[in-house]
N, C-alpha and C positions, 0 to 999 in steps of 0.2 A: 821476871827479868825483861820479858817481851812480850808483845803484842802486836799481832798483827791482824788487819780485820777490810774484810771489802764486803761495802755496802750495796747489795745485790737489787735490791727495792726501796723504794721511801718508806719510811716506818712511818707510825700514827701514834696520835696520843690512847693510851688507853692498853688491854691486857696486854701478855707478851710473856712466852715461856722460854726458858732456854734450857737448849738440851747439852749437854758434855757426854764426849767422848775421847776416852782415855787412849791416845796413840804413842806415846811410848811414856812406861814410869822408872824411872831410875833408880841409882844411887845418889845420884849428882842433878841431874837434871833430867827435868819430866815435860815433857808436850802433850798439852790437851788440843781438842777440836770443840769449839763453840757454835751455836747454832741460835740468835733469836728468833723464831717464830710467831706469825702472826697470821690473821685472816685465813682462817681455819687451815694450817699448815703450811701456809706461804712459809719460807724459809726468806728472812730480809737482810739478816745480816750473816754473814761466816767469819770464820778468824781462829787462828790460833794462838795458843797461849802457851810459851814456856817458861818455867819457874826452876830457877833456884836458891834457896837457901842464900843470902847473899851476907846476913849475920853471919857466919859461917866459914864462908866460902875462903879460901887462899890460896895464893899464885903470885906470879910477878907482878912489882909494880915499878912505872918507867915515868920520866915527865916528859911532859910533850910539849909545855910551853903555850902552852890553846890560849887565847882569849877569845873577847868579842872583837870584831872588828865592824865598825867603827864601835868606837869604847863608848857605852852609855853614859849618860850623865849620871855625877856622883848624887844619893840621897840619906838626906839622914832620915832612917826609918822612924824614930820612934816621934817625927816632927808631922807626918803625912797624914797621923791619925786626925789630927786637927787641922786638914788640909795647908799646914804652916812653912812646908819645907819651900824653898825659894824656885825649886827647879822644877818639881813634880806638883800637879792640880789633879783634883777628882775630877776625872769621865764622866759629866753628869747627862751630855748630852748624844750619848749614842743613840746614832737612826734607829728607828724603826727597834724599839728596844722592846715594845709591847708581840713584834715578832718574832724575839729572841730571847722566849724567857730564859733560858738558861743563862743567859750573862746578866739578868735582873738579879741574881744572886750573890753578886761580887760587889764591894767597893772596887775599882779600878780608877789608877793614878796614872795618869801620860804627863811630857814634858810639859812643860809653860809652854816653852817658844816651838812647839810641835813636834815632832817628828823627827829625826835625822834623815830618812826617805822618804816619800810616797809611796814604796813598796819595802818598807818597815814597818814594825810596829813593838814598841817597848811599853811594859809596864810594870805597872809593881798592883800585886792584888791581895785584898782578902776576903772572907766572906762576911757580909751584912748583919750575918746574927749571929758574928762571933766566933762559929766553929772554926776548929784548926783544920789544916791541910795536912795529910796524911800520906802513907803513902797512898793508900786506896783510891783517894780522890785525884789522882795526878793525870789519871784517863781525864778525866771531867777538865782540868786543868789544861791539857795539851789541845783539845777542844774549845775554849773559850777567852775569845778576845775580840777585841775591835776588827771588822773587815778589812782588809786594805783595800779594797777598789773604792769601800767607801770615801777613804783620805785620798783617791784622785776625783771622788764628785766631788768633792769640798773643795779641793786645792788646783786642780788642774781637770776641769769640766771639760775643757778645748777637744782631752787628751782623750774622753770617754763618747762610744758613738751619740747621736743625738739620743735616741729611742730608749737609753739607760741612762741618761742625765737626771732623770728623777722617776718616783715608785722604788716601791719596793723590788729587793733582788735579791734572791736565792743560792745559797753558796753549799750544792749538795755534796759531802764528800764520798767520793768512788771507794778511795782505797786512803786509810791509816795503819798507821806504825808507827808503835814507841818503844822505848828502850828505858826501864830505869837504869840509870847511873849509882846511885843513891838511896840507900831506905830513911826515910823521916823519922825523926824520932816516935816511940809510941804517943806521947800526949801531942803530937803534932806541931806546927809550926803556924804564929800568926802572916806571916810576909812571905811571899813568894814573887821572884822577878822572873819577866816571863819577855820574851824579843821571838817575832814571828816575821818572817823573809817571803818575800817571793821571787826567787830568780825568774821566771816566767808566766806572764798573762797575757796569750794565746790563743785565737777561733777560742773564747768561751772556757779555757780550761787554763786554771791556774796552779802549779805545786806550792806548799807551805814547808818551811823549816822554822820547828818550834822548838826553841833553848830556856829549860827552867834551870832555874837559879835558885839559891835559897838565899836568905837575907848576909853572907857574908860572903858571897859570890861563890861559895860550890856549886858542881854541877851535879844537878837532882837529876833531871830526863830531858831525853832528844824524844822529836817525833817528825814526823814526813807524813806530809797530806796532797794526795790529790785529788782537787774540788773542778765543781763547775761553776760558772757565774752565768745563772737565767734569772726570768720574770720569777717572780713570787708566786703569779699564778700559779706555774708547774705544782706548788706546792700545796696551795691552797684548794685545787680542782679535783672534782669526784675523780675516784678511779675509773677508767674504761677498759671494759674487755679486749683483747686482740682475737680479732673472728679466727678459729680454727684452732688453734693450742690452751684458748683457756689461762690465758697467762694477761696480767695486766701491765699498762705500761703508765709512764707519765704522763 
């Protein structure tokens, strides 16, 4: 049902274990405690996880009248495959995408005529070699998308200091939280719309609201991110010790 998770260290590519601990299990609902570890014990990520039964589950239900606002553009999905549909084109040109393999994974579709904001972002996705969207992968999902600082180097350069108008730039998240809405079906789902916000970017620190969609406009999952935006270096640079506690930093 939820996940919540703060990113204590930068993680690496390569091993990683994760511990669970069981803090309360229920009838109804169960909360675990998460732990990925790395670099001989390092603890990088924490987070909790509650689960319940959501097949299942029953209680009130009320209408609330929610949309998007501003309303996205209409698409007819089954036109997009063939990049055909009149409003929506394939993303083929995401920055720095060899430093973001994880969105190398996606077809991903944006407007033609761009953007409804600079600090928007809509698309509609699927993955490259087919696989469905599940619920499983909805984490991975509320994670990946086009930047937005990036659609202000492109659109409004004026607006970004000099020294980040070009290079690469790094967008670490502190702290995520999702919520599924919705469980996908078991064979999964090819289309998922997916609109990512920033009401603030801030001294270097941005929040993200991520609204998934599924291809008839139900609501699948919310999520809340808070990122940084620095140099790519941070990311790219050996670790250093901090003298005296033995703890590494960026």
């Amino acid at each position: 049902m939820t996940v919540y998770l703060t990113f204590i260290h930068r993680t690496s590519t390569g091993p990683a274990t994760f511990t669970v601990k069981d803090v309360k299990l229920g009838r109804q609902i169960s909360t675990i405690h998460v732990s990925l570890i790395q670099d001989s014990g390092r603890e990088e990520v924490v987070g909790y996880v509650t689960h319940i039964n959501m097949t299942t589950e029953i209680g009130i239900n009320l209408p609330t009248n929610w949309s998007l606002l501003p309303p996205p553009y209409p698409a007819k999905v089954p036109l997009l495959t063939a990049n055909h549909d009149e409003r929506w084109r394939i993303y083929s040109e995401m920055p720095f995408l060899s430093f973001r393999k994880a969105s190398a994974k996606l077809d991903i579709f944006i407007p033609r005529t761009g953007q409804l904001d600079f600090s928007m972002v809509d698309e509609w996705i699927r993955f490259k070699n087919g696989e469905k969207f599940t619920t499983d992968s909805l984490g991975y999902v509320a994670d990946a998308f086009p930047q937005i600082v990036e659609s202000f180097r492109e659109h409004a350069p004026d607006s970004i200091p000099w020294q980040h108008r070009k290079g690469h730039l790094w967008y670490p998240t502190v702290l995520l939280n999702l919520e599924i809405k919705k469980v996908l079906p078991p064979a999964g789902v090819e289309w998922l719309f997916v609109r990512v916000r920033a009401k603030q970017i801030k001294n270097g620190r941005m929040d993200l609201e991520v609204v998934i969609m599924d291809e008839v406009g139900g609501l699948v999952a919310l999520s809340q991110h808070v990122c940084l935006v620095v140099g790519a270096d941070r990311n790219l640079a050996k670790r250093s010790k901090v003298a005296g506690d033995g703890e590494t930093k960026l």
